[in-house]
TIPA-832821 format. One line per 3 residues: number of its first residue (from 0); their letters; for each residue x, y, z of C-alpha. Coordinates in steps of 0.2 Angstrom, whole numbers, plus 5000, padded with zeros to 4 digits. Layout:
% TIPA-832821
NUM = A = X/Y/Z ~ ...;
END
This chain:
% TIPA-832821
0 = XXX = 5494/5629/5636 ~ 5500/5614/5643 ~ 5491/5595/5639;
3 = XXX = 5491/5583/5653 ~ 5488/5566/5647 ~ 5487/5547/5656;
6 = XXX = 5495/5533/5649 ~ 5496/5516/5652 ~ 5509/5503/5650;
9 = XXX = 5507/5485/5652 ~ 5523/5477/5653 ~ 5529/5462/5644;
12 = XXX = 5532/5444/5650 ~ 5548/5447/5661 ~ 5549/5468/5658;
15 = XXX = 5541/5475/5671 ~ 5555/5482/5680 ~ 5564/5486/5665;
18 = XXX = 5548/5496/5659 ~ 5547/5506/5676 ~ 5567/5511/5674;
21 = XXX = 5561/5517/5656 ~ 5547/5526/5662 ~ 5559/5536/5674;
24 = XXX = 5569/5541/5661 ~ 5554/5546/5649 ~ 5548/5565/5655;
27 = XXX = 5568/5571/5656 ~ 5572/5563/5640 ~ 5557/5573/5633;
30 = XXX = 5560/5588/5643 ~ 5577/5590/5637 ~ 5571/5590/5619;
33 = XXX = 5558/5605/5625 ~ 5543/5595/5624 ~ 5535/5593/5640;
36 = XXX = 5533/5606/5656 ~ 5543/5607/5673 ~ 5527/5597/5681;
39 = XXX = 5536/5583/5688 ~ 5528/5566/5680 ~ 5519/5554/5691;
42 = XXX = 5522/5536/5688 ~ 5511/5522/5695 ~ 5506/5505/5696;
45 = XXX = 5488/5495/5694 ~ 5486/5479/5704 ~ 5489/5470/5687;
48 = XXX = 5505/5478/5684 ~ 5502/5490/5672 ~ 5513/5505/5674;
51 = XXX = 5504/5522/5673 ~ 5510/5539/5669 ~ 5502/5555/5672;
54 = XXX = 5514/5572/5662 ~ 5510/5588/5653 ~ 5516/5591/5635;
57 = XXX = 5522/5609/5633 ~ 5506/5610/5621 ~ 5496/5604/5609;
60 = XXX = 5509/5610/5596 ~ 5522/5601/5607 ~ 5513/5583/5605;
63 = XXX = 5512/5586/5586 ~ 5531/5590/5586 ~ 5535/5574/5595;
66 = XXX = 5530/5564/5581 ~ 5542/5569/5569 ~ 5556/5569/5585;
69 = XXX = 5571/5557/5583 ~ 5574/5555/5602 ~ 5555/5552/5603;
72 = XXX = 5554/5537/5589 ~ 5569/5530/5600 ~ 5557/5530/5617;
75 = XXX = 5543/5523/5605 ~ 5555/5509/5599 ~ 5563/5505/5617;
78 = XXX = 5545/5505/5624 ~ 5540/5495/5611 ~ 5552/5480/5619;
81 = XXX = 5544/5482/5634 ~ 5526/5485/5635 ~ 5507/5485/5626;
84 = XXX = 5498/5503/5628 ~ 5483/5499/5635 ~ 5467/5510/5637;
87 = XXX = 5465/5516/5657 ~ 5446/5509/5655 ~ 5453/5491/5655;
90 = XXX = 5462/5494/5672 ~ 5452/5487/5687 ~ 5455/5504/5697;
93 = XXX = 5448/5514/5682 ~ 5430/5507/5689 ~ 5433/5514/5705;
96 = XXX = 5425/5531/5709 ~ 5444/5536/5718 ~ 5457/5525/5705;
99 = XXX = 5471/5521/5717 ~ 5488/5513/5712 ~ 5504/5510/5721;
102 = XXX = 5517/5525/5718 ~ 5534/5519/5708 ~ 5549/5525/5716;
END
């Protein structure tokens, strides 16, 4: 059964664009390595900049397989020069009973 997770990315002095190109690239990138589902990812932005990203993992066996993933250490690495993970609770919208962000394109 598929896992639909939210996570947040807060970009680095100077990276936001270059952390919203990366997150386009993320759920193919993990699709092709049979990890996540067909559901097309949806990738947003807080008022703060933070980039969120809502995606399903193929399963719970599928997350615990992208640990020991090469192509998945090298999205770790390459997000790593571009942004903080953040907790969605520190996100002004997350206070809101309807969280609404801006859609990235």
């Amino acid at each position: 059964m598929g896992r639909i997770v939210i996570v947040a990315y807060k970009p680095k002095p100077g990276k936001a664009e270059a952390l919203k190109e990366l997150t386009k690239t993320h759920h193919p990138r993990l699709k092709a390595e049979g990890l996540v589902t067909d559901r097309e990812a949806t990738i947003m932005e807080a008022a703060d900049g933070t980039v969120v990203e809502v995606f399903e993992w193929l399963s719970a066996e599928a997350i615990r397989q992208a640990h020991a993933n090469a192509v998945v250490h090298q999205l770790w690495t390459e997000y790593a020069d571009v942004c903080d993970y953040v907790n969605l609770s520190s996100l002004a919208e997350a206070g809101n009973m309807f969280a609404e962000f801006n859609a990235v394109d």
